[in-house]
PAGUKE-332222 format. One record per residue: x, y, z of N, C-alpha, C in turn; chain; residue number from 1. Coordinates in pm, whole numbers, plus 50000, padded with zeros to 5 digits. Layout:
<pts>
PT   n_X   n_Y   n_Z  ca_X  ca_Y  ca_Z   c_X   c_Y   c_Z unit pos
PT     X     Y     Z     X     Y     Z     X     Y     Z    A NUM
...
</pts>
This chain:
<pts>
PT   n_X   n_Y   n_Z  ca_X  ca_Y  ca_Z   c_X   c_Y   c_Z unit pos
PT 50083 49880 50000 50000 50000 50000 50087 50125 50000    A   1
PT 50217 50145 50079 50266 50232 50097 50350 50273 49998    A   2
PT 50410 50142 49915 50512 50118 49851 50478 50230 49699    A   3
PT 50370 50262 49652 50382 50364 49533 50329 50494 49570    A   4
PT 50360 50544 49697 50378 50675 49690 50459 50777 49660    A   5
PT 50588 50750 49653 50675 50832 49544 50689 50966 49632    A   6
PT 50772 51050 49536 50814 51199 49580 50694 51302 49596    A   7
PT 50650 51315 49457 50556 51348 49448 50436 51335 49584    A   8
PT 50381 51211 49619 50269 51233 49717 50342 51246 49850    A   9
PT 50514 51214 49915 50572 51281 50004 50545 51399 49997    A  10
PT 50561 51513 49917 50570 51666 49936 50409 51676 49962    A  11
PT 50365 51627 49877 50203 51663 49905 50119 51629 50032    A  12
PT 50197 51560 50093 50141 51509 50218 50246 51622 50345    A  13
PT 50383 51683 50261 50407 51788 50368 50351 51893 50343    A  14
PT 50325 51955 50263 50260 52061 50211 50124 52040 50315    A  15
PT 50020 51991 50313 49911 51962 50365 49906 51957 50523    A  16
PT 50062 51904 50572 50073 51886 50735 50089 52048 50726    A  17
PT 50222 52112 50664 50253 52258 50666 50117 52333 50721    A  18
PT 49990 52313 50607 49904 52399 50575 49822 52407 50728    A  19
PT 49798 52281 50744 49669 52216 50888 49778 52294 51012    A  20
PT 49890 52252 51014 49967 52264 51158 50044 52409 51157    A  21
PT 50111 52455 51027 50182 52621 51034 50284 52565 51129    A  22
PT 50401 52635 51044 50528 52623 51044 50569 52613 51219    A  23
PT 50493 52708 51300 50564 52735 51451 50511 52597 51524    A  24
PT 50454 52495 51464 50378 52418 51566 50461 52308 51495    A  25
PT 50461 52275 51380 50597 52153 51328 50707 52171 51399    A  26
PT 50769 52304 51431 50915 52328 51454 50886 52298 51612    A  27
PT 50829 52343 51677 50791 52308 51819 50801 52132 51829    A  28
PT 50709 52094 51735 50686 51940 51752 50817 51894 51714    A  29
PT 50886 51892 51622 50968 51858 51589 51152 51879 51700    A  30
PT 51131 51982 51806 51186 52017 51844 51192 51927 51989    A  31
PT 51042 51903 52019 51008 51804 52098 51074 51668 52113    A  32
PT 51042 51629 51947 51050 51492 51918 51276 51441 51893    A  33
PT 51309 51594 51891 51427 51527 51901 51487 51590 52076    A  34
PT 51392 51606 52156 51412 51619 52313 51418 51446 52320    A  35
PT 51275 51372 52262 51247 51241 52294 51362 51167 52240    A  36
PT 51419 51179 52099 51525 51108 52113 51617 51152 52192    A  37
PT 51717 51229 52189 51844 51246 52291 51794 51173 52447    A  38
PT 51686 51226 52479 51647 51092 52620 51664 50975 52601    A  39
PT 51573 50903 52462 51591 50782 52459 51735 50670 52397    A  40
PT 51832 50783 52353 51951 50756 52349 52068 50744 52485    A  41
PT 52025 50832 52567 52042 50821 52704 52037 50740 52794    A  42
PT 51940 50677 52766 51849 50608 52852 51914 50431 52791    A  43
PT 51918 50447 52709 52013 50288 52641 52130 50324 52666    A  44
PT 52216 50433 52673 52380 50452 52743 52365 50371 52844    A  45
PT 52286 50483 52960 52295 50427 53109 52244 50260 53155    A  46
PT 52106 50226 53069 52091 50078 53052 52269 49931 53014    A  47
PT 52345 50055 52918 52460 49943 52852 52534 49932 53013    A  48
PT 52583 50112 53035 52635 50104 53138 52611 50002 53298    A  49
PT 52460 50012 53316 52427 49925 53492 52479 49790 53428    A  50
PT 52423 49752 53260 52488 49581 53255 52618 49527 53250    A  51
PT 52669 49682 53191 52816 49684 53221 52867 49647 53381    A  52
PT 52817 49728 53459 52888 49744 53562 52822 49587 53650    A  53
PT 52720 49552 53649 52665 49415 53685 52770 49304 53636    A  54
PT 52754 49273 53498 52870 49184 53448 52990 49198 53524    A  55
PT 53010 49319 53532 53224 49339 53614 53183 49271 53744    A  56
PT 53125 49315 53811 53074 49267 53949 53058 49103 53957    A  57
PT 52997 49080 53908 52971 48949 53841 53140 48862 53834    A  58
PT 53160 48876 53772 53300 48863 53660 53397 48890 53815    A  59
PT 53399 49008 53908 53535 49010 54035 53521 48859 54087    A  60
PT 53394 48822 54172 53379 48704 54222 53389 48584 54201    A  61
PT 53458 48501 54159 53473 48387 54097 53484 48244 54200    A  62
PT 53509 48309 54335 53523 48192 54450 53396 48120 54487    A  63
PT 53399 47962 54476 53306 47913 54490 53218 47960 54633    A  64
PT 53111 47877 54645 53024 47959 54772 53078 47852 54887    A  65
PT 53145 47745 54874 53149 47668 54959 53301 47735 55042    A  66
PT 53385 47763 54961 53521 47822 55018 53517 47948 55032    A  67
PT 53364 48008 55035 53368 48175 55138 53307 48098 55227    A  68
PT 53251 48056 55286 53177 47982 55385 53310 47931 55491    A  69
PT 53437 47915 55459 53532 47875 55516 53587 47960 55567    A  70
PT 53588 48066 55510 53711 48188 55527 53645 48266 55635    A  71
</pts>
C-alpha cells in the first residue's frame, strides 16, 4: 500500500501537514520529538552502562560459595 507513493505524494502530504499545523507548531513538535530522542539515546547509554557494571561485578567474584563459607 505504501510502497507507490513516490516523491511526488511525500511533498504533498508535507505541504498539507505545513498547511493544517503552520510552520511554529511543526518546529515546536519537531523540536520536541528530538528532546524524545536524545532521552531515549540516554536512557540505552545508562541501561549498557548498569549491565556493564553488573557483568564486572559478576565477573570480580569467581570463588566458589562453599570456600567463602570457610574463610
Amino acid at each position: 500500500m505504501l510502497n507507490n507513493i513516490g516523491l511526488p505524494g511525500l511533498l504533498l502530504i508535507a505541504i498539507v501537514v505545513l498547511v493544517l499545523f503552520g510552520r511554529g507548531k511543526i518546529s515546536s513538535l519537531m523540536g520536541e520529538v528530538g528532546k524524545g530522542i536524545t532521552a531515549f539515546k540516554k536512557g540505552v547509554d545508562d541501561g549498557k552502562k548498569e549491565l556493564e557494571n553488573e557483568a564486572s561485578e559478576m565477573a570480580r567474584d569467581v570463588t566458589p560459595e562453599d570456600e567463602k563459607d570457610k574463610v
